[in-house]
Every structure is written in structure tokens, then in C-alpha cells.
Residue frames relative to the residue before (quaternion, step in Angstrom):
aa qw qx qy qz dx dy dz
X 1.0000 0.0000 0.0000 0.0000 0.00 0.00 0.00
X 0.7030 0.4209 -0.3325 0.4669 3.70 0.83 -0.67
X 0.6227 0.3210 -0.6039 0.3802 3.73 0.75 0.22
X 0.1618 0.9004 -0.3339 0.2273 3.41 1.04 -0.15
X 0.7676 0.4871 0.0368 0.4150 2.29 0.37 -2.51
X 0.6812 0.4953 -0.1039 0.5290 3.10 0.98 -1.43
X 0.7753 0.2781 -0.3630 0.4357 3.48 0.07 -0.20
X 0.3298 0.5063 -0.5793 0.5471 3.77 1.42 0.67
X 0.6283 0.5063 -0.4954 0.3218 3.47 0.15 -1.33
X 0.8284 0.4127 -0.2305 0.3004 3.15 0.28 -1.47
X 0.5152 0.4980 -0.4935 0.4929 3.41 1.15 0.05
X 0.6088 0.5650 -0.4056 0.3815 3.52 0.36 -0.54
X 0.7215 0.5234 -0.1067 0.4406 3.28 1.09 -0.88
X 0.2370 0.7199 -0.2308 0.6102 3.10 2.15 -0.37
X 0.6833 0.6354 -0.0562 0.3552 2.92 -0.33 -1.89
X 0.7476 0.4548 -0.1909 0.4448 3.15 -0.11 -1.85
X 0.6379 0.6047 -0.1773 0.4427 3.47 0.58 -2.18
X 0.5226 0.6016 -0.3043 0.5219 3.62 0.95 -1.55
X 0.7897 0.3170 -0.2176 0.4780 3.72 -0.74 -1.72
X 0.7221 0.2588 -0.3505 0.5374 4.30 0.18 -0.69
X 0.5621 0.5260 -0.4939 0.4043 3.55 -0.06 0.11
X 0.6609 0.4507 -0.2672 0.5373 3.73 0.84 -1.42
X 0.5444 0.6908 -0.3142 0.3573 3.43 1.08 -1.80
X 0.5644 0.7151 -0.2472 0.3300 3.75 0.98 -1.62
X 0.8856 0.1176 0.1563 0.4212 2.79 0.02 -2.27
X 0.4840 0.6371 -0.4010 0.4461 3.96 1.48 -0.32
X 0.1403 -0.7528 0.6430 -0.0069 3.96 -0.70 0.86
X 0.5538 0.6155 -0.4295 0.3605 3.82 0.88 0.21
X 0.6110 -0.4611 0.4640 0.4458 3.62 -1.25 -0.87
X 0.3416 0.6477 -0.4911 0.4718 3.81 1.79 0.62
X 0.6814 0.5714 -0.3430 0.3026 3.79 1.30 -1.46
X 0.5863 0.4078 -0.4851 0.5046 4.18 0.78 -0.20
X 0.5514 0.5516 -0.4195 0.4644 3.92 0.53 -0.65
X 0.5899 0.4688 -0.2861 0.5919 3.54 0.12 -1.09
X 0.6558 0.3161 -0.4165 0.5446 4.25 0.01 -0.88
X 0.8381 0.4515 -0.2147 0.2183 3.36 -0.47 -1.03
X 0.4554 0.4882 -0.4475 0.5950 3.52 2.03 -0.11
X 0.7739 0.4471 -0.3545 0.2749 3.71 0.38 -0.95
X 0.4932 0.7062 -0.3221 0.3929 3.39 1.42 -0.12
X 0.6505 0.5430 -0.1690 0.5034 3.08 1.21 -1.65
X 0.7990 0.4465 -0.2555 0.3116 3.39 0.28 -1.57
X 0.6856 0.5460 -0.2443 0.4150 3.34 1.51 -0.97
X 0.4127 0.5909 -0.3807 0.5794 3.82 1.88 0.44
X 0.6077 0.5963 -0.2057 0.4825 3.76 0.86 -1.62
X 0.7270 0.4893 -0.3621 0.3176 4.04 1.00 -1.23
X 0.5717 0.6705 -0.2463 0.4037 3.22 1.62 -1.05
X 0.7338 0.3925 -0.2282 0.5053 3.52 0.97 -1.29
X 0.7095 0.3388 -0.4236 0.4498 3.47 0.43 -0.20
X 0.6425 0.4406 -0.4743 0.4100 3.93 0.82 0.40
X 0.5513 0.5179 -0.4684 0.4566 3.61 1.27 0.22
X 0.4129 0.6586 -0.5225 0.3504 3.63 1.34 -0.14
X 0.5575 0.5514 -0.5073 0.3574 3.94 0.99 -0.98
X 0.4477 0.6198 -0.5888 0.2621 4.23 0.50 -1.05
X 0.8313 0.3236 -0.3316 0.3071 3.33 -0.11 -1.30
X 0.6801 0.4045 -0.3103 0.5269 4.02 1.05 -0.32
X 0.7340 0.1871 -0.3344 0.5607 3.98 0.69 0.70
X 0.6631 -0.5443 0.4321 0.2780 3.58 0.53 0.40
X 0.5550 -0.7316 0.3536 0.1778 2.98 -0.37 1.94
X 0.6863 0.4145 -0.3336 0.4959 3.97 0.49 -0.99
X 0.4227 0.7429 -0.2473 0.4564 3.77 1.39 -0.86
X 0.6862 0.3134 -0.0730 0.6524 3.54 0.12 -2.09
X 0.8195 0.1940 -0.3868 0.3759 4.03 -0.50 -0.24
X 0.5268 0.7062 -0.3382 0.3307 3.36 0.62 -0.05
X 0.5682 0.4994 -0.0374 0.6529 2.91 2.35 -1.12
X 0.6744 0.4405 -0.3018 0.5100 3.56 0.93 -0.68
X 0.6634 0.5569 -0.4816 0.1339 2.97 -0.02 -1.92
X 0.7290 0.4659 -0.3460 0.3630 3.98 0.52 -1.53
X 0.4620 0.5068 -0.5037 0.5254 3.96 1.32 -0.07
X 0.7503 0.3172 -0.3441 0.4669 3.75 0.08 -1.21
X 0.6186 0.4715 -0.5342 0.3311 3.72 0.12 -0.51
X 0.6635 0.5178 -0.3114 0.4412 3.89 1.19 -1.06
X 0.5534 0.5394 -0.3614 0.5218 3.82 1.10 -0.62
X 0.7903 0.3476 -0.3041 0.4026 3.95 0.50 -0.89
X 0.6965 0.4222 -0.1950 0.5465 3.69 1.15 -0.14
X 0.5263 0.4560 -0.4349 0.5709 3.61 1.35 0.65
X 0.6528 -0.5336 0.4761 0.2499 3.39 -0.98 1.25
X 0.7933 0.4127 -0.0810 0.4402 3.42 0.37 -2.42
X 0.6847 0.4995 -0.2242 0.4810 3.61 0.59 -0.82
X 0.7576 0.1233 -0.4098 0.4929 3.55 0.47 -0.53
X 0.2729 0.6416 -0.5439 0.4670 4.25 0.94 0.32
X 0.8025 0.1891 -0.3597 0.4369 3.41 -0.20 -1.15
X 0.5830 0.4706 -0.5187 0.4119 4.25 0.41 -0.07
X 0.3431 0.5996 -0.4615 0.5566 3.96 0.97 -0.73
X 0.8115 0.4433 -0.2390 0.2964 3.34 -0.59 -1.56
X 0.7131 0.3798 -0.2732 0.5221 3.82 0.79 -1.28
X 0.7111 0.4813 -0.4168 0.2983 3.30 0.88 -0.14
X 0.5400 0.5142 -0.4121 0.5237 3.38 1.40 -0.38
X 0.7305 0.4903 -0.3654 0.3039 3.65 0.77 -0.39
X 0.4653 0.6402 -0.2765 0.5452 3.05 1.76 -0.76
X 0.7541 0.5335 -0.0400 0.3809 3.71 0.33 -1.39
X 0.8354 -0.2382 0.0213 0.4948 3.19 0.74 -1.26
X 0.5631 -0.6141 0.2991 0.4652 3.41 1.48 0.93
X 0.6056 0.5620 -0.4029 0.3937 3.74 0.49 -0.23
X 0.0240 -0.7546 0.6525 -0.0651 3.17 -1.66 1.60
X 0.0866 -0.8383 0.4190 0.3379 3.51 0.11 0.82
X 0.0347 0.7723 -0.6301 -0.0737 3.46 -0.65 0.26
X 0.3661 -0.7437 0.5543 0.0745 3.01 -1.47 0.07
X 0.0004 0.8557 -0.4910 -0.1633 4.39 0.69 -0.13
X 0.1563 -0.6778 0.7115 0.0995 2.99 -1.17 1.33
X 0.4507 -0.6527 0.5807 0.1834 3.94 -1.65 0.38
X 0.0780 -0.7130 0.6926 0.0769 3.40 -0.77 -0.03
X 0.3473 0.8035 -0.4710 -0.1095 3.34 -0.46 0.53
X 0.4867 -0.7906 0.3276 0.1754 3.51 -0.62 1.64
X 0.5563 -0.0419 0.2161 0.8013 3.40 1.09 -1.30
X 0.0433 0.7121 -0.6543 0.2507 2.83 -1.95 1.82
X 0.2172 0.8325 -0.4627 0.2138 3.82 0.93 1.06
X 0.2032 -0.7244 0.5144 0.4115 3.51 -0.75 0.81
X 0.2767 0.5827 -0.7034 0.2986 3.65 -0.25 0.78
X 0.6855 0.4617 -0.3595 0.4332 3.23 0.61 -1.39
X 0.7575 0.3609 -0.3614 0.4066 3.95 0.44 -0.93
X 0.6378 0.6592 -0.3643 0.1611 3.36 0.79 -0.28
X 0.2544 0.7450 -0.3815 0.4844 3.61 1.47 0.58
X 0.6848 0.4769 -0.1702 0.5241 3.34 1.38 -1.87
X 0.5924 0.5929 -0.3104 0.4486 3.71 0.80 -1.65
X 0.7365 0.4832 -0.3326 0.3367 3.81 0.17 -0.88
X 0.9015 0.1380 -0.0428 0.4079 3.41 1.45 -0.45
X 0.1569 -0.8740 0.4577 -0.0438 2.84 1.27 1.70
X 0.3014 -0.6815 0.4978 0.4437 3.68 -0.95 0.12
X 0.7094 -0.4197 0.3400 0.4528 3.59 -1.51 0.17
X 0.7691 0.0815 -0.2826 0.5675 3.26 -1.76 1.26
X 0.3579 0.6200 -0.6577 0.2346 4.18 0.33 0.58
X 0.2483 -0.7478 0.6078 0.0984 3.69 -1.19 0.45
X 0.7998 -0.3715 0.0742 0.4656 3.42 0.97 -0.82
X 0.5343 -0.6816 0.3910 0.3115 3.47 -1.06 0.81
X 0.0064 -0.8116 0.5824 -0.0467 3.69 -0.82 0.28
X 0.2385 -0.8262 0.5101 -0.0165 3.30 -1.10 1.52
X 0.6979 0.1874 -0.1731 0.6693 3.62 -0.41 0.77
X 0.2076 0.7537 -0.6172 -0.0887 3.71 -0.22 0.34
X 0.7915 -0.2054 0.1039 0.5661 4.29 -0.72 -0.41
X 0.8569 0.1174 -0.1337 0.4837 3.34 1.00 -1.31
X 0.7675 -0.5808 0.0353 0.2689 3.26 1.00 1.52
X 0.5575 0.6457 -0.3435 0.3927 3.31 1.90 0.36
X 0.4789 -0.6313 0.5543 0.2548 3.77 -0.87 0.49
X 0.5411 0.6580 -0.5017 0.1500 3.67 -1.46 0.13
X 0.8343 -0.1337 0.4128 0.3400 3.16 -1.33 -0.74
X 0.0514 0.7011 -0.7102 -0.0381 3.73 -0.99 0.90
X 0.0104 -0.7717 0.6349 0.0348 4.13 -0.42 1.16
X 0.0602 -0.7794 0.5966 0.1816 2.81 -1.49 0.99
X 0.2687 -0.7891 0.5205 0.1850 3.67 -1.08 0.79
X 0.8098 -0.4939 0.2058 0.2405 3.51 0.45 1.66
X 0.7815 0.4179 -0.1194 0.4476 3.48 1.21 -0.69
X 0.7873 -0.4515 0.1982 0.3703 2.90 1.21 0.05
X 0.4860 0.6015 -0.2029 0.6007 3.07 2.14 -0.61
X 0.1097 0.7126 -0.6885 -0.0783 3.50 -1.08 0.78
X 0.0817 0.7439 -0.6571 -0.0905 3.65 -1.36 0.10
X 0.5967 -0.5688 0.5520 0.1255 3.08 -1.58 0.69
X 0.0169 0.7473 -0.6594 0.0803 4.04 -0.86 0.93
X 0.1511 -0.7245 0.6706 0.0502 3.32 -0.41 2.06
X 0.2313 -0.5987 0.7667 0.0143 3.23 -2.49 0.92
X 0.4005 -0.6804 0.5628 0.2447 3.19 -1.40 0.20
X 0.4811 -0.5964 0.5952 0.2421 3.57 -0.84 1.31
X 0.7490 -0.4476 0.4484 0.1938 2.61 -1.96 1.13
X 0.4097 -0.6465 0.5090 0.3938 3.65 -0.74 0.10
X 0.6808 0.5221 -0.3772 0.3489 3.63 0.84 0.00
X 0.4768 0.4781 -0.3736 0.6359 3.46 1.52 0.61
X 0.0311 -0.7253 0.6877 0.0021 3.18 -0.87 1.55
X 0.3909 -0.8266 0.3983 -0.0732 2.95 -1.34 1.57
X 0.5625 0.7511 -0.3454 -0.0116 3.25 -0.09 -1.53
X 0.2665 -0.7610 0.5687 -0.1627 2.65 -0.99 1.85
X 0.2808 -0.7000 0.6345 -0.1690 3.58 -0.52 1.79
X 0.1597 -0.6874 0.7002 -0.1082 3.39 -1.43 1.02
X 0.0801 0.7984 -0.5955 0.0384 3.56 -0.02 1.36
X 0.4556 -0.7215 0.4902 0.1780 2.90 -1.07 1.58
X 0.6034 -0.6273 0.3892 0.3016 4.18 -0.96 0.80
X 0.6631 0.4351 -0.2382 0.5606 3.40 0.79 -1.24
X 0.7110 0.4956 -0.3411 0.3640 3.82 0.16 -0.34
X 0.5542 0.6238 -0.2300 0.5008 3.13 1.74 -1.33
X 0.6965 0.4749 -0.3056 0.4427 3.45 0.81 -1.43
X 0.5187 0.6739 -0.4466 0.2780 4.35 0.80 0.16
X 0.2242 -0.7357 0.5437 0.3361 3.64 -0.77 0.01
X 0.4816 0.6238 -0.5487 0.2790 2.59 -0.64 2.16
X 0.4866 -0.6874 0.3743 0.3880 3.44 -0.58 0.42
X 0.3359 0.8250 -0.4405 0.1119 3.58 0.93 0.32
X 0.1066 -0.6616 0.5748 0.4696 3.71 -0.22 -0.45
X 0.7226 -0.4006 0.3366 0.4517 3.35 -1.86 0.04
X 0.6807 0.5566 -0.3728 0.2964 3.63 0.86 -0.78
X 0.6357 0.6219 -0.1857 0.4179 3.30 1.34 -1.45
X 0.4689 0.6197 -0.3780 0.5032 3.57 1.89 -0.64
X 0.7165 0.5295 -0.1467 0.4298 3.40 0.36 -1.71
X 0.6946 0.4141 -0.3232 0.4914 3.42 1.07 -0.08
X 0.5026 0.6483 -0.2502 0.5143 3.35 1.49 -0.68
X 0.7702 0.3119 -0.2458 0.4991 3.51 0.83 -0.73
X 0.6220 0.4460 -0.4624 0.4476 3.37 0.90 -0.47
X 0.6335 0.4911 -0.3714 0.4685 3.70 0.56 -0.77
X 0.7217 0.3528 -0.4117 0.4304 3.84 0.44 -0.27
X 0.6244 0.4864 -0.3144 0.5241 3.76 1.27 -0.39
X 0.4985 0.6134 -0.2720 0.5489 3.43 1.52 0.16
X 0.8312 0.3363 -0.1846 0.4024 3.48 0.85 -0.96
X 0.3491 0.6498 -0.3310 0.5885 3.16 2.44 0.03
X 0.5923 0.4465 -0.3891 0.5463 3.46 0.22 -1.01
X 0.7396 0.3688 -0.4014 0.3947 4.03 -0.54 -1.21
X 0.6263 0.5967 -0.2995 0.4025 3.47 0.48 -1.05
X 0.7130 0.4059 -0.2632 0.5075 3.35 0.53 -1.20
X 0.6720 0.5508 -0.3083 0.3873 3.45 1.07 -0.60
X 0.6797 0.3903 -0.2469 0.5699 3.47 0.86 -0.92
X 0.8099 0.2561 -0.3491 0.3958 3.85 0.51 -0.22
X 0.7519 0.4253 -0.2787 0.4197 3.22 0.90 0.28
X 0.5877 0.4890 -0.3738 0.5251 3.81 1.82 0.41
């Protein structure tokens, strides 16, 4: 049962690696999704390694934790990102903010897109709130909606969602380098738990 346990963890952790990888290199309205799985899942790694307590013996299993949890409740960034899943968990709400880079941006490059707008399009738009690109159609009645495309690969982009509560620490961290910080410290739980408890 306790590799079990552990090899949930490590899917979770999967997972995690999964959503910041995409999170990295994805420039659409997939890139807050992709934030908000790693947030969650990286809450989800912790509880399913306390599942080991009940299959090594509770005084055993905390005796082994506690100095992880004592380092999670006195990190700034770590206990921020549990804050965070809980407002997402709780009340869906992530604040974020999206910043753009943009490296190279010619309409030549969009103009492949521009020639074939779909029917009832009005206008094209790049970088919108949650960072996707496409097509705003209206259908006359009052109803607008929004059809995202992928940019050309000759428009370099990169589009970055900084999260508010992280921003507000004193540190020099960006939001990404955070997200690595936690995955690598929920990473080094997992090994641990592995080597002292297989």
C-alpha cells in the first residue's frame, strides 16, 4: 500500500510538471488553466503523502514530516501557494494579472489570418485578458463571442500571468521561478518519503 501511495504522489507531481511545462511555452487562453491545475495539484501532493501515517505508524510518519511541515508554515512562497488552492478550491478566484512580451510582431506575419476572418468577424485582437489571440464575431443581436487561433510561429510572444498574492512578497522572485520553487520542494518530499519509507 505505501508504494501505492507514492506512486499517486508521483502522479500528482506528474501532473504538476505537466500544467508548468505547458504553463511555460502555451500563449493561448489554455495558459491560466494550465496555472490553476498546478496550484491545485501541488495541495493534493501533500495530502496524499500523509496517507503513508496510517501504513508506518502515526508517531513514525510525523516524526518524518513534522521538519517538512514546520518548513512549509514559515516559508512565505509555500504557504502562499496553499492560501492560493484554497481560494481556488473554495471560491474559484485567482488573482492574476498578464503581462506580454512582445519580441517580433509584423502584420505580414498575421496576414495569412486577416484574409480569412470567419463570417460576421468584426475584429482581430492579440493578447486579450486571458492571453489568447483571434477573432471577436458579432451575431447582430446582441451576442458577442470571441474565436481564439494560434499565431503564426513567426510572432514571438510570451505571455506570463503574474499571480497578486505572490507579487505582493519580498522577493526578487518572478511568478515563474516561484512555481518552480514549489514544485522542486514538493519534489524533494516525494524522494524523501520515498527513500525513508520503501
Amino acid at each position: 500500500m505505501k508504494t501505492k501511495i507514492l506512486e499517486r504522489a508521483y502522479e500528482a507531481l506528474r501532473n504538476m510538471q505537466f500544467s508548468l511545462t505547458n504553463y511555460k511555452k502555451t500563449n493561448d487562453e489554455n495558459k491560466i488553466v494550465y496555472l490553476r491545475n498546478f496550484i491545485t495539484t501541488g495541495r493534493s501532493v501533500t495530502f496524499i503523502i500523509q496517507n503513508l501515517k496510517s501504513h508506518v505508524g502515526k508517531d513514525n510518519f510525523e516524526y518524518w514530516y513534522q521538519p517538512w511541515q514546520n518548513k512549509m508554515s514559515n516559508d512565505e512562497i509555500l504557504t502562499t501557494f496553499k492560501n492560493l488552492r484554497n481560494e481556488i478550491e473554495k471560491q474559484g478566484k485567482l488573482d492574476t494579472y498578464l503581462t506580454a512580451h512582445i519580441e517580433h510582431l509584423s502584420s505580414n506575419d498575421l496576414q495569412p489570418l486577416l484574409e480569412n476572418p470567419p463570417h460576421n468577424a468584426t475584429s482581430f485582437f492579440v493578447g486579450d485578458q486571458i492571453g489568447g489571440s483571434g477573432w471577436e464575431i458579432d451575431y447582430d443581436n446582441g451576442i458577442t463571442e470571441k474565436i481564439y487561433v494560434e499565431l503564426p510561429k513567426e510572432i514571438k510572444m510570451t505571455i506570463n500571468f503574474e499571480i497578486v498574492d505572490l507579487l505582493d512578497l519580498e522577493n526578487d522572485m518572478t511568478t515563474i521561478k516561484m512555481l518552480e520553487y514549489y514544485y522542486d520542494y514538493l519534489s524533494s518530499i516525494y524522494t524523501d518519503a520515498k527513500k525513508t519509507f520503501l
